[in-house]
C-alpha positions in Angstrom: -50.0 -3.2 -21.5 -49.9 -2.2 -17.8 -49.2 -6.0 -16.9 -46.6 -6.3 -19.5 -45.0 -2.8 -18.2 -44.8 -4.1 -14.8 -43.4 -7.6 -15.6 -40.8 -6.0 -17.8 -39.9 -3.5 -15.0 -39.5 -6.7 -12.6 -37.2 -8.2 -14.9 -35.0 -5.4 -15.2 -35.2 -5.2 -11.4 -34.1 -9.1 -11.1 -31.3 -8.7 -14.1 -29.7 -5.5 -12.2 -29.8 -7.5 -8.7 -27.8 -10.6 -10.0 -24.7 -11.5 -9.4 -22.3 -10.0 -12.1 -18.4 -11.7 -12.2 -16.3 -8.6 -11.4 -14.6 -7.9 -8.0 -14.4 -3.9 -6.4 -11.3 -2.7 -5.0 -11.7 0.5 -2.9 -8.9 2.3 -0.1 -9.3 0.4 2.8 -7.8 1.8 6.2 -4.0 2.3 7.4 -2.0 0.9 10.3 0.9 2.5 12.0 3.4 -0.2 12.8 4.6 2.0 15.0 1.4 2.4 16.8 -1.5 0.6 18.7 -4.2 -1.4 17.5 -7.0 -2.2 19.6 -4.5 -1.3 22.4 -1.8 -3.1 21.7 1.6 -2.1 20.2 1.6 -3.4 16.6 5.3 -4.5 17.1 6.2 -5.6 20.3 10.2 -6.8 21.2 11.3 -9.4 23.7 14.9 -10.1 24.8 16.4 -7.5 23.0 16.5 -3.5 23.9 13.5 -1.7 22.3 13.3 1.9 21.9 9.7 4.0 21.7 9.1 6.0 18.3 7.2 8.8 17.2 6.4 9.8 13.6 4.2 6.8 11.4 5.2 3.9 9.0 1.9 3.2 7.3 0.7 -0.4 5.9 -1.9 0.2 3.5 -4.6 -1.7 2.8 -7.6 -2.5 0.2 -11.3 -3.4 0.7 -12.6 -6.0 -1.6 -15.7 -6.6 -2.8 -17.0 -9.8 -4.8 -15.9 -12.6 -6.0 -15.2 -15.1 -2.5 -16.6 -12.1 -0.3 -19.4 -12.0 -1.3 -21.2 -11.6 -5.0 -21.6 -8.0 -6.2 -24.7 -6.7 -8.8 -24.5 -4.7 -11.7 -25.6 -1.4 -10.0 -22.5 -1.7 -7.5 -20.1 -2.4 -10.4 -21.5 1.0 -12.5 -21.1 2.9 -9.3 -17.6 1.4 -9.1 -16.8 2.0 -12.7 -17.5 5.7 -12.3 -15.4 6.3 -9.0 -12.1 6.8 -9.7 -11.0 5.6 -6.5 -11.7 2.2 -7.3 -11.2 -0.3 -9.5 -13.4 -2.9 -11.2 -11.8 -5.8 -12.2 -12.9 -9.5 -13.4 -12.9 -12.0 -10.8 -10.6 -14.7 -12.7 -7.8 -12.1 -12.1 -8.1 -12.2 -8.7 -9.1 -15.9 -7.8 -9.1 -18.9 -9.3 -12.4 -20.6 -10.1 -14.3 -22.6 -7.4 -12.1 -20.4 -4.8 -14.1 -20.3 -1.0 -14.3 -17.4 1.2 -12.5 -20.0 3.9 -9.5 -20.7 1.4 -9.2 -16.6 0.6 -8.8 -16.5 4.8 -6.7 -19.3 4.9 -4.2 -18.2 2.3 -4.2 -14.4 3.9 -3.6 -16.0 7.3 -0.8 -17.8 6.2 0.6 -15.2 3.6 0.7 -12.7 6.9 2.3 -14.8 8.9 5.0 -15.8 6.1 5.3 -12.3 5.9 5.9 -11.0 9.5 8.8 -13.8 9.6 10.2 -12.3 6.5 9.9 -8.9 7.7 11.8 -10.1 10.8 14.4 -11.6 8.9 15.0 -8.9 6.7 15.0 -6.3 9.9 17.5 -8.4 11.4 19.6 -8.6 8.5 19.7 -4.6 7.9 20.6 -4.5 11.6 23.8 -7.6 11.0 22.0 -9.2 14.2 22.6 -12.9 13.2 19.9 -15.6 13.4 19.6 -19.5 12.2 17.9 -20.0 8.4 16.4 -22.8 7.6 15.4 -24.6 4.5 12.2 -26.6 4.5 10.5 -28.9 2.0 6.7 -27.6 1.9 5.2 -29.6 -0.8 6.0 -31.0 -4.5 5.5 -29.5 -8.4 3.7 -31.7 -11.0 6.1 -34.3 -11.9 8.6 -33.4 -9.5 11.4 -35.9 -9.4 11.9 -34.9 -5.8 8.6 -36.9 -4.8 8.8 -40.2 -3.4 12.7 -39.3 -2.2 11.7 -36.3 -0.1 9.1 -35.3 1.8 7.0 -32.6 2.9 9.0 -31.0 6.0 12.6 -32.3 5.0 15.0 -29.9 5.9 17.3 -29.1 3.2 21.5 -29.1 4.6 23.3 -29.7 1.6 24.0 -30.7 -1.7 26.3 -32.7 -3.1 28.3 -32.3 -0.2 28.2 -28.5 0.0 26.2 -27.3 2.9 23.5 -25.1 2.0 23.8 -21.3 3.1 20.5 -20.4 1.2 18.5 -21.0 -2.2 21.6 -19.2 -4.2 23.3 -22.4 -3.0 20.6 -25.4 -4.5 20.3 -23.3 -7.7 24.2 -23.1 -8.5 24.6 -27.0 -8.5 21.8 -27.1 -10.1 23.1 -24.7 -13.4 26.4 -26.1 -12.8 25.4 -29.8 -13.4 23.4 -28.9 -16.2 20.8 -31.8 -15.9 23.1 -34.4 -14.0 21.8 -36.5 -10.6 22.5 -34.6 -7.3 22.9 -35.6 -4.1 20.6 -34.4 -1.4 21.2 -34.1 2.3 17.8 -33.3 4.3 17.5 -34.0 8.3 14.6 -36.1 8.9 13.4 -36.8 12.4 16.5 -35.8 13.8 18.6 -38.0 11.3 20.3 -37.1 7.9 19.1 -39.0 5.0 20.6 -38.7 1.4 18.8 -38.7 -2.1 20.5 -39.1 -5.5 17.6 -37.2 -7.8 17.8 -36.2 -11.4 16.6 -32.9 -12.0 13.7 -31.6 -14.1 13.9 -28.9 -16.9 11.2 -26.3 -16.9 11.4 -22.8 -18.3 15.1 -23.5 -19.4 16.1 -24.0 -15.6 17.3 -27.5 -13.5 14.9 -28.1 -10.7 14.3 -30.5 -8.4 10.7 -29.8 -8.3 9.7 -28.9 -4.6 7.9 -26.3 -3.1 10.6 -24.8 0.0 9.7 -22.7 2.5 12.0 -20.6 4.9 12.3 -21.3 9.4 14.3 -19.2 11.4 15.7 -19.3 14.4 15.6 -15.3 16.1 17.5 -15.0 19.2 14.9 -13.0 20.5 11.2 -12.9 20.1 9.1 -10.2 18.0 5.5 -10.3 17.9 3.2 -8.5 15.3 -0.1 -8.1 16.6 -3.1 -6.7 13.8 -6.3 -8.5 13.6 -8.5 -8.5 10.5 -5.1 -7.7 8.1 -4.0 -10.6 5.8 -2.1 -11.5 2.8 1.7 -10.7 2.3 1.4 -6.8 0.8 2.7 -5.1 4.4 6.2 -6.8 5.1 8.0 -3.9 3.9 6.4 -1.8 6.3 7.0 -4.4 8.9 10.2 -4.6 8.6 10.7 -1.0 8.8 9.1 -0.9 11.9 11.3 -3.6 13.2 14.1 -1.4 12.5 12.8 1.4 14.2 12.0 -0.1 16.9 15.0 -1.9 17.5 17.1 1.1 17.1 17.3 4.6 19.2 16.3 7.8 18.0 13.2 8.3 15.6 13.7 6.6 12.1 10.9 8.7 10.4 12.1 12.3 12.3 8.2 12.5 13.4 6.9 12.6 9.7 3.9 10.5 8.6 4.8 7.9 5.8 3.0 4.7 4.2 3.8 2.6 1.9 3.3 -1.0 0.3 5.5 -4.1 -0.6 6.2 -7.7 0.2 9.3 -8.4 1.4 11.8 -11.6 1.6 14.4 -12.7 3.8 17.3 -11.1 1.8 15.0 -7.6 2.2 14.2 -7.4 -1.5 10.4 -5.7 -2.1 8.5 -7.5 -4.2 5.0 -6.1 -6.2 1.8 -6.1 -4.1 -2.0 -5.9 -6.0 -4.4 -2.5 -5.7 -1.7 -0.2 -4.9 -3.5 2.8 -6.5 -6.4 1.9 -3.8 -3.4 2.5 -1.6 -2.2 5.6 -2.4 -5.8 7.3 -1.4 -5.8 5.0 1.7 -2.8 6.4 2.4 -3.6 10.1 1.9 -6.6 10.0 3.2 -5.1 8.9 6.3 -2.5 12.1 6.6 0.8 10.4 4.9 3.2 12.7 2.7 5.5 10.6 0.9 4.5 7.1 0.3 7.3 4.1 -0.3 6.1 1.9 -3.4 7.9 -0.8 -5.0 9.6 -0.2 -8.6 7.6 -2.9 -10.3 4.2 -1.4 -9.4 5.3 2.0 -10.8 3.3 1.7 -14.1 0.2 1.6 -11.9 1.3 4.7 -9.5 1.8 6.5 -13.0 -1.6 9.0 -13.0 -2.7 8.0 -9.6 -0.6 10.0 -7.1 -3.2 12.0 -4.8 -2.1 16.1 -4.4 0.0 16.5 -1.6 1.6 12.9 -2.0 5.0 12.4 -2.6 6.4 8.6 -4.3 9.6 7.3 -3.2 10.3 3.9 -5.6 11.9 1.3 -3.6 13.6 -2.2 -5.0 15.3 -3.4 -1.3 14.7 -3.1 2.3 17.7 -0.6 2.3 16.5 1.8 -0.2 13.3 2.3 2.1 15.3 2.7 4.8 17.7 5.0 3.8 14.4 7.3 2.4 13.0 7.5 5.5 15.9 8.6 7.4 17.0 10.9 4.6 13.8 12.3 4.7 13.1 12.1 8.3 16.6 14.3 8.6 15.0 17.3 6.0 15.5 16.0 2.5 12.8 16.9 -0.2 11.2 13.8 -0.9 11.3 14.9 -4.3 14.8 14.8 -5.0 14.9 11.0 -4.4 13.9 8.0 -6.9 10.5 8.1 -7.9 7.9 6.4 -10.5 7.8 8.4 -13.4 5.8 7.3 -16.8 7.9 5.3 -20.0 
């Protein structure tokens, strides 16, 4: 009985210590992109004037546990469970199966560094400082009819004779020719070459099946220095921070604010993951009012820490004008905020 009791107890032992498919979320620290880190000015501006700021703009971040990181046990997903600062959720939602640690970094890297140029762009754009866009060819969709006629780093200048001012410009001759060939312009090697290519119809949209990213050309340089922070979630408070910083006076009126939310060129703020991690992150680290983006507001709903106010924000703009409205006396609580259907 005594050897059985013993064996049994090391086989609960061995069951509780494997592996178990769930990933942890829990707050993970704050940065001021207004601030330092590691001594060096999160934002820094060259060739344009600059102006010092006081006050914070917040990016907020989220610890994760499990999954490419490193394989959690049952005991640390219980604990999880019952801490309501954190989140337990199955590792499929998160990444796809066979996902590495290295590809998790590699993706982050290059989702931060897609984001810092959108956050520049978007800063700019608030501002009306004009800079060059261009449209790139990154890589092809299954059965794209683009493949074979373009290729990966093609940059897009016009179709069907109309010179391209953005992606508005590919998806109107695209609905307008309702399935017919169009011509492509793209500079290749410092020549243009043309395409005739027929379209593809997915989801009840023309395509022409290519993956595009966005260069630009700033006429000045700004530099975004945070180690150990990837993935795409802190453009929004990037750009902010631009703004600030590239305009006198003190955006946030010395006030302590954080907040969440991709961003794109055009300044539109886009849904981010763990934003209720976020909002404790962000408390915990002395903000007031906290900027989240409209389509995460079902998951602020019933997570707001005391002494946190919500400000919902669809566009660059809308945060903006919060912050200043706010930073000049306005209750936070009179503005738009996330409120439950």
């Amino acid at each position: 009985m005594v050897s059985s009791g013993i064996l049994a107890a090391g086989l609960i032992v061995v069951a509780a210590l494997m592996p178990v498919p769930y990933v942890v979320e829990a707050p993970g620290p704050t940065f001021n992109t207004l601030g330092k880190d590691q001594g060096t000015p999160v934002i820094q501006v060259n060739g344009h004037q600059s102006y010092p700021a006081s006050g914070s703009l917040d990016l907020t971040t989220v610890y994760v546990n499990g999954g490419p990181n490193g394989a959690i046990n049952i005991f640390e997903a219980y604990r999880s469970w019952l801490d309501r600062n954190r989140s337990v959720v199955p590792e499929e939602e998160l990444y796809p199966a066979g996902t590495s640690q290295q590809e998790v970094q590699q993706q982050n890297t290059v989702a931060m560094s897609t984001s810092q140029e959108n956050a520049t762009a978007a800063a700019l754009g608030l501002e009306n400082i004009p800079f060059k866009e261009h449209l790139l060819v990154a890589d092809f969709a299954k059965g794209s009819p683009s493949k074979g006629k373009l290729q990966a780093g093609d940059e897009l200048t016009a179709v069907n004779g109309k010179k391209i001012k953005g992606l508005e410009t590919i998806q109107q001759e695209l609905a307008s020719g309702a399935g017919a060939p169009i011509r492509v312009d793209v500079l290749r090697g410092g020549r243009t070459v043309s395409e005739t290519i027929t379209p593809m119809k997915a989801d009840g949209r023309y395509l022409l099946g290519v993956v595009l990213q966005y260069k630009y050309d700033f006429p000045f340089s700004v530099k975004i220095s945070l180690a150990q922070v990837g993935g795409p979630s802190a453009g929004m408070m990037f750009a902010l921070g631009i703004v600030d910083t590239l305009t006198p006076g003190d955006l946030t009126g010395g006030k302590h604010f954080a907040g969440t939310g991709t961003i794109d060129a055009d300044g539109k703020v886009g849904p981010i993951g763990g934003i209720a991690q976020k909002l404790v992150g962000a408390r915990n680290s002395g903000a007031t009012v906290f900027l989240a983006p409209g389509s995460n507001c079902d998951e602020v709903v019933g997570h707001v820490p005391d002494g946190l106010s919500v400000v919902k924000v669809e566009t660059l703009q809308q945060a903006y004008d919060a912050v200043k409205s706010i930073g000049s006396g306005t209750d936070p609580s009179t503005l738009a905020t996330c409120t439950a259907k």
